[in-house]
BADOMI-99740 format. One record per residue (C-alpha): residue number from 0; x, y, z; residue in three letters. Coordinates in pm, 1 decimal. Layout:
    nr       east      north         up   rest
   NUM          X          Y          Z    ALA
...
This chain:
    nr       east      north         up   rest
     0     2480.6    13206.4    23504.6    UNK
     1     2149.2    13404.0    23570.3    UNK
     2     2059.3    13344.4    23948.4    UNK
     3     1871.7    13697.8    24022.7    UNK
     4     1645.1    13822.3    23727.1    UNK
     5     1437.0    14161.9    23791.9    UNK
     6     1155.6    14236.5    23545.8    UNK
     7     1031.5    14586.9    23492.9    UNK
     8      716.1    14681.6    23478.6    UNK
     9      803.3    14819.4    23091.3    UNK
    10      875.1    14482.8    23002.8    UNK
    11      517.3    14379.4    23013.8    UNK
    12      437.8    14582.6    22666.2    UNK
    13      685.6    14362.4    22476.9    UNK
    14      582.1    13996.3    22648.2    UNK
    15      235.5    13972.3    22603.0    UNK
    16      153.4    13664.7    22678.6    UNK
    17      289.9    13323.2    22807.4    UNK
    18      456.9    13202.6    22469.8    UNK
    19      681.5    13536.0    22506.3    UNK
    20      793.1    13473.8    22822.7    UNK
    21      879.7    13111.9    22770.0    UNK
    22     1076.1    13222.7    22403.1    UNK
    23     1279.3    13484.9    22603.3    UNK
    24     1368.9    13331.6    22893.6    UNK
    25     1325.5    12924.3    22913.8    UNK
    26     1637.3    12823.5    22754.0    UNK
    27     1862.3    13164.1    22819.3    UNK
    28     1807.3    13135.6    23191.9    UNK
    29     1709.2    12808.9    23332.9    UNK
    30     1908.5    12877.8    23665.8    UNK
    31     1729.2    13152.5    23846.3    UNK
    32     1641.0    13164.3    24178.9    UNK
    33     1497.9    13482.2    24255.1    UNK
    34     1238.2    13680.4    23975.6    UNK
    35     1171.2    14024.2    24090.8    UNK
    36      837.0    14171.9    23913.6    UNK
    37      589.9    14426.7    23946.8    UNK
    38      275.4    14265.2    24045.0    UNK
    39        7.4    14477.2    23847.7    UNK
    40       52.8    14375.6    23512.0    UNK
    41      202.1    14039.7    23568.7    UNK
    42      -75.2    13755.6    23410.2    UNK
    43      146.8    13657.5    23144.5    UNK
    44      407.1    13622.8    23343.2    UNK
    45      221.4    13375.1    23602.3    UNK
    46       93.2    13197.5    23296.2    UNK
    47      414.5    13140.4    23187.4    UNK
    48      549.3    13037.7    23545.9    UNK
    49      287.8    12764.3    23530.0    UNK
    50      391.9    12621.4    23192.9    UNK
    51      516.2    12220.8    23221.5    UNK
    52      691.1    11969.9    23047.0    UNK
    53      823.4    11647.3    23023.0    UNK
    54      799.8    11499.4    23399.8    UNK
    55     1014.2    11511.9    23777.2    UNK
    56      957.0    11252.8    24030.7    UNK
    57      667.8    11429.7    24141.5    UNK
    58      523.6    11484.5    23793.7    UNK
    59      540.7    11772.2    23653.5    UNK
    60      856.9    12007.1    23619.0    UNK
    61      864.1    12362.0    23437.0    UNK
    62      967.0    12509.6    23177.2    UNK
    63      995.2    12883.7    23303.9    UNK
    64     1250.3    12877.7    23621.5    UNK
    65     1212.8    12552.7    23724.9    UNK
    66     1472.6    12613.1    24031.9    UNK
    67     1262.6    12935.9    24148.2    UNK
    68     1272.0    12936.8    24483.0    UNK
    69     1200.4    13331.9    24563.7    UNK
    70      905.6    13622.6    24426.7    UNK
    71      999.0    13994.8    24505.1    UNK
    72      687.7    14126.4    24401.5    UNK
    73      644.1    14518.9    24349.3    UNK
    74      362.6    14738.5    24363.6    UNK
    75      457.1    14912.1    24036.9    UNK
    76      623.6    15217.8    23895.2    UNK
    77      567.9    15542.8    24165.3    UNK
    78      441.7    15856.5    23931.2    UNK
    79      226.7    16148.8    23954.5    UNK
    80      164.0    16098.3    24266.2    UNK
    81       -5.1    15732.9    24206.5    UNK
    82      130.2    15405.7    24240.2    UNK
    83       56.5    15144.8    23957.5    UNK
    84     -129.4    14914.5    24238.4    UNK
    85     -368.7    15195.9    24347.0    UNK
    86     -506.8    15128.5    24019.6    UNK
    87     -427.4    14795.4    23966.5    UNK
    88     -606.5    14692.9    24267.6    UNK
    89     -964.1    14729.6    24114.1    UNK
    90     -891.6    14611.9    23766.4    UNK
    91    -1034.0    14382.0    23592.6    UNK
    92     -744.0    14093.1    23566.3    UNK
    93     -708.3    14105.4    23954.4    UNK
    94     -890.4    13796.0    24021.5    UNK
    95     -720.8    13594.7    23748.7    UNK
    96     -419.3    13716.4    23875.5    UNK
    97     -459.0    13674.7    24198.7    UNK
    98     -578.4    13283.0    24172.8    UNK
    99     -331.2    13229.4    23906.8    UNK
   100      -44.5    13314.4    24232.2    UNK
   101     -249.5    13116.2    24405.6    UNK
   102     -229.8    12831.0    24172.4    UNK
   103      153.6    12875.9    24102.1    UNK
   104      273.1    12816.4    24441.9    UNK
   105        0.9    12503.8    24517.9    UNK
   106      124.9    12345.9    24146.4    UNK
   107      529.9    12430.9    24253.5    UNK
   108      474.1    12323.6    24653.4    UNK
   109      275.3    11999.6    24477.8    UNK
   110      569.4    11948.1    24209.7    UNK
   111      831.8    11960.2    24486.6    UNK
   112      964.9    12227.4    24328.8    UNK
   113      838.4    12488.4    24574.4    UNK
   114      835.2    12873.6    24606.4    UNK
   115     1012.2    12933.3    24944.6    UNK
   116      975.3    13300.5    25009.8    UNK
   117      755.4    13583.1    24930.6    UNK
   118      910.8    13925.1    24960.8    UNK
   119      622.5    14198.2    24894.1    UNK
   120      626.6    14562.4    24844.5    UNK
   121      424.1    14742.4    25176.7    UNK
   122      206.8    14952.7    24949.2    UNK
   123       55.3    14555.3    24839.4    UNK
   124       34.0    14461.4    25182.7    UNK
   125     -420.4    14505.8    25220.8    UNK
   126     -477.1    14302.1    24929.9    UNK
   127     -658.0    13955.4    25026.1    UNK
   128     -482.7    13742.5    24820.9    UNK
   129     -165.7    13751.2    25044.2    UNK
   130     -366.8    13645.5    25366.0    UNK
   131     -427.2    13326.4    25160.8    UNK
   132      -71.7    13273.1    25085.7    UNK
   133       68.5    13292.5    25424.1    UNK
   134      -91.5    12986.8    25536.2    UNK
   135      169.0    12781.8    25344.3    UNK
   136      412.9    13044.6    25228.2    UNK
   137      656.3    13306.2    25397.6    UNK
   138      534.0    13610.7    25344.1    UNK
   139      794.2    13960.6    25419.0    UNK
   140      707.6    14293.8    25353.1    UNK
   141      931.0    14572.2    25258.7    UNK
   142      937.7    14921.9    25153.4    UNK
């Protein structure tokens, strides 16, 4: 049984978009935990996070993870001297990714099925977004 998955950053070429993720991963490993992924990049990913079937008590249970209860999210791969974030951080998916977070963790917290730790690389740590999460989520940073 899966209960730790990380995700690489190279993965993101071959899962392009929510339908991937779910074909990959939804039936193969239903029991993780704890999903490790690089944060620039990730859209399809939180897409696919947010996918929901059939119905819990509280109305709504997914299909990706459903017993996620922790996000180690990474900065990116470290190379020529640049960091995958430094770039990432004024692209043009940042707000849809951002909100999209945002939205994951208010639809899991609302579904009772709720994320119970963020752990997030330092180099992230001046991006907005995370201010916003800490009101309702715990929020570490490491290096």
């Amino acid at each position: 049984t899966i209960r730790a998955l990380h995700v690489s950053h190279d993965v993101y070429d071959s899962l392009q978009d929510q339908t991937a993720w779910l074909d990959t991963f939804a039936a193969q490993c239903p029991q993780v935990e704890r999903l490790s992924f690089s944060y620039p990049g990730c859209l399809p990913l939180l897409y696919a996070l947010l996918a929901s079937s059939d119905t819990n008590r509280h109305g709504r249970s997914f299909r990706l993870f459903p017993l996620l209860k922790v996000l180690v999210i990474h900065a990116g791969e470290r190379g020529n001297g640049y960091i995958i974030a430094d770039i990432a951080s004024m692209d043009s998916h940042r707000i849809a990714r951002d909100t999209s977070l945002v939205y994951l963790l208010e639809a899991r917290r609302d579904a009772g099925q709720e994320i119970e730790e963020l752990l997030v690389d330092r180099a992230l740590r001046d991006w907005a977004v995370w201010g916003k999460l800490s009101e309702d989520t715990p929020i570490s940073y490491f290096d």
